[in-house]
C-alpha positions in Angstrom: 29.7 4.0 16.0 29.7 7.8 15.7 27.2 10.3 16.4 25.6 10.6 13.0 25.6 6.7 12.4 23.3 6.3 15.3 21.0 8.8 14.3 20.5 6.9 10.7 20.3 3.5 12.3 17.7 4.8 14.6 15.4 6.6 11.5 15.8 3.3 9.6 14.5 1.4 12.4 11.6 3.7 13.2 10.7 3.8 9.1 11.7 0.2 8.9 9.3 -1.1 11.9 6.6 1.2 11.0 6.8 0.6 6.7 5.0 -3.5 7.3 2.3 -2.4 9.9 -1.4 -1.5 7.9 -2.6 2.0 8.4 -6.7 1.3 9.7 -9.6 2.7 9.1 -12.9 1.8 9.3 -13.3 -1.3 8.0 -10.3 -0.9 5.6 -6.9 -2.4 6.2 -3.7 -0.9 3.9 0.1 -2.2 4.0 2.6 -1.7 2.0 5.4 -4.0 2.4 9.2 -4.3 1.1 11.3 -7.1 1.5 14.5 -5.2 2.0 15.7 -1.4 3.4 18.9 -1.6 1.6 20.3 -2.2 -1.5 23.0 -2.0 -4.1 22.8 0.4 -7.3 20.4 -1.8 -9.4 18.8 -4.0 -7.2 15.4 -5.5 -7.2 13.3 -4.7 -4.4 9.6 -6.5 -3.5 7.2 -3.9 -2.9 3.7 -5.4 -2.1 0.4 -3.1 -1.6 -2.7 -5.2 -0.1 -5.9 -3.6 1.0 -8.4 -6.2 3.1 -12.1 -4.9 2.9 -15.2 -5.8 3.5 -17.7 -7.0 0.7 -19.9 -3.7 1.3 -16.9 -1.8 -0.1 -15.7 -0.4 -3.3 -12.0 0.1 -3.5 -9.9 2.5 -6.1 -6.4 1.6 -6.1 -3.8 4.4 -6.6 -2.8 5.0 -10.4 1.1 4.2 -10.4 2.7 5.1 -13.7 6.3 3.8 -14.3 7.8 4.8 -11.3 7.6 5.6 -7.4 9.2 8.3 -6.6 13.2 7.4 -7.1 12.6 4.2 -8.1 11.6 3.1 -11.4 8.8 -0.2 -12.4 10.7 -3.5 -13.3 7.5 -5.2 -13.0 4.1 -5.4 -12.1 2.2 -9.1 -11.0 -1.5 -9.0 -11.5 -3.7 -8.2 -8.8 -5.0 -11.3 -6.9 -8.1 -11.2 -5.5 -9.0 -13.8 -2.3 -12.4 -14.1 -0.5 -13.8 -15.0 2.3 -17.2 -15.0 4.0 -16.6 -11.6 5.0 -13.6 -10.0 3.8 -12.0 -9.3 0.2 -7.9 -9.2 0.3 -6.3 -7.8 -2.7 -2.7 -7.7 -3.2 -0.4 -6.6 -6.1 3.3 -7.0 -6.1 6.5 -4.3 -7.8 9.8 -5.0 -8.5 11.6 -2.0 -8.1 15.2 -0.7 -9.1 16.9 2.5 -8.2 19.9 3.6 -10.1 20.8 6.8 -7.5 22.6 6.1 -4.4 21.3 7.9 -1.5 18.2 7.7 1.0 15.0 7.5 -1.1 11.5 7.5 0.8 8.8 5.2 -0.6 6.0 7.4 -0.4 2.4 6.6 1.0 -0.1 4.9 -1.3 -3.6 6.4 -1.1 -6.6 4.5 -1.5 -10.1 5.6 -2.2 -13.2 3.6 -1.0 -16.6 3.8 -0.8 -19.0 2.0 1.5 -22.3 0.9 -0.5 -24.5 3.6 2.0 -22.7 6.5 1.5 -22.2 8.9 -1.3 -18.8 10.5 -0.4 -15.2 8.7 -0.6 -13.1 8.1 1.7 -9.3 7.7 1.8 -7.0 5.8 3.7 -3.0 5.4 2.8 -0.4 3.3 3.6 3.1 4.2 5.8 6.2 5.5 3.8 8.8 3.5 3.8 12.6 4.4 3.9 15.3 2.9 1.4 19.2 3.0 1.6 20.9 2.5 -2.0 24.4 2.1 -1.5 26.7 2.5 -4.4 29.1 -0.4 -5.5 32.3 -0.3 -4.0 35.8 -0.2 -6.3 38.8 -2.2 -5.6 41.7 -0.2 -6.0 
């Protein structure tokens, strides 16, 4: 393994480990999750967001258009909502595609809350997550 092929296996496994662990905050839980770090040109990826919050809290989820960064919207499941006697957990899953070979970063998602008692929002985000799309290989 050379020199330089250490180095990305050791960035994908730092991004990799850190991309399924929630970010905390008071209160707040975030994670976003993907169900693979590398792909082929065209692939579907999984990418779910779930936020688990108290009842006492009101949550804004970030406004996604029709892409994330490099990677464009397939699909979008509704959100699903599950309670219990304390906590709310919401969740909404993306399939994603990427047409571009290369090393494309998920960026952070960036959710806004506020506690019934206060008057100011907070923010809390999840961990960025790193992608390999590999292009397809031709037989010659």
């Amino acid at each position: 393994m050379t020199f330089r092929n250490c180095i990305r296996f050791l960035l994908i496994m730092t991004i990799g480990c850190y991309s399924t662990l929630p970010s905390y905050s008071q209160e707040i839980h975030v994670k976003a999750s993907i169900d693979t770090n590398q792909i082929l040109i065209g692939d579907w990826i999984h990418l779910d967001l779930e936020i688990e919050h108290s009842k006492n809290v009101n949550i804004k989820w970030p406004i996604i258009a029709d892409s994330i960064g490099h990677f464009e919207i397939v699909e979008q499941s509704p959100k699903t909502i599950n309670q219990t006697e304390k906590d709310i957990t919401e969740k909404i899953t993306y399939i994603i595609t990427c047409f571009d070979s290369g090393y494309y970063v998920i960026p952070p998602f960036i959710f806004t809350y506020k506690k019934d008692q206060d008057t100011a929002n907070s923010t809390t985000e999840t961990e960025a997550a790193l992608i390999i799309v590999n292009s397809i290989p031709v037989d010659m």
